[in-house]
N, C-alpha and C positions, 0 to 999 in steps of 0.2 A: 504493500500500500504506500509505504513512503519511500520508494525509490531514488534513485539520482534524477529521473525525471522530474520529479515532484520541483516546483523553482522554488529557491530561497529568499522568497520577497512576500509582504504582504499580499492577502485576497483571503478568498471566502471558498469555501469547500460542499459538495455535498455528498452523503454517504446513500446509498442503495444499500437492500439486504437481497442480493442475488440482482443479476444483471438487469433482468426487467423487474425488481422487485419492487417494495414499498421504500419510500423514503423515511430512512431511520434518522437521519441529525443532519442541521445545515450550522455550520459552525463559519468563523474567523479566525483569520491568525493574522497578529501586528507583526511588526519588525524581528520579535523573538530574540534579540542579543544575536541579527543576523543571517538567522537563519529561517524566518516566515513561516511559509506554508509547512520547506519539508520539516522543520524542527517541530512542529504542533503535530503533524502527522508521526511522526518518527517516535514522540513520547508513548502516542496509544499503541504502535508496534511493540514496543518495550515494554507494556503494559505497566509504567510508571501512570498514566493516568487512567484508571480505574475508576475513580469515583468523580470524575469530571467531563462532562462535555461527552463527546461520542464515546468512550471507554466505557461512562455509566449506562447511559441510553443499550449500546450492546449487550452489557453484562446483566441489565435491568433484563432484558429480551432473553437474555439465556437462562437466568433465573428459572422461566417462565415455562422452559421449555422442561418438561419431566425427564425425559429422556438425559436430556444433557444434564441437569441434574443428578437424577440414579448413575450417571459416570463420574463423575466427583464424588459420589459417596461411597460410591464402589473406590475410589484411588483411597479415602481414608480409611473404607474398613479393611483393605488389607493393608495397611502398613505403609500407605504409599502418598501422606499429604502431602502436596505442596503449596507454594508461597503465591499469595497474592495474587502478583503479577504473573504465574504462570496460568493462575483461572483466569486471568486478563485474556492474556495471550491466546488460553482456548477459548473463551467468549468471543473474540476476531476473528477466530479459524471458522469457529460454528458458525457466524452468521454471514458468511462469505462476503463478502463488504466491498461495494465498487463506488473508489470516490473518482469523481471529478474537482477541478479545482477552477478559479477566474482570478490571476493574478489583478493586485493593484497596485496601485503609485506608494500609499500609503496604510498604515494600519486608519486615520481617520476614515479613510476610501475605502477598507474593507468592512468597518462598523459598520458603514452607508448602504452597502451591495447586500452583506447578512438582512439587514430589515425592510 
């Protein structure tokens, strides 16, 4: 999702859940300490953001799903928890996720385009 494609400049994103799917999250990203679009995208790859913006909305979706829950419970009762950010990680893989992005000038310019 957050490739070397992805440009390092402000704009506004939106996410699909499967190619022609429903629209899951339309987000922004400012300047980011340089790195825009890909640096916001690149956080929920990492699944550092979890409880923010598209990482929630996802994880909130996978919650939901029984299925992919009874596999999380299944990783704890045998012996096999893991962190955080790796349910992050399989919340992104489950909900197969196809973003597009519209760079801009600015992060004011990307606040403007999200609303």
């Amino acid at each position: 999702m957050a490739g070397a494609e992805v440009p390092q400049m402000p704009g506004v994103y939106l996410a699909r859940q499967g190619a022609a799917g429903p629209l899951v999250y339309v987000g922004m990203a400012g300047e980011r300490q340089g790195e825009g679009l890909r640096g916001r995208l690149r956080r929920y790859t990492s699944g550092k953001a979890l409880a923010s913006g598209l990482g929630e909305a996802v994880f909130d979706r996978a919650l939901a799903d029984p299925q992919w829950l009874r596999e999380r419970l299944a990783e704890v009762e045998s012996g096999r928890p893991r962190r955080a950010t790796e349910w992050g990680k399989a919340a992104l893989a489950w909900a197969d996720l196809h973003v597009s992005w519209a760079p801009t000038e600015s992060g004011t310019a990307a606040k403007a385009l999200e609303k």
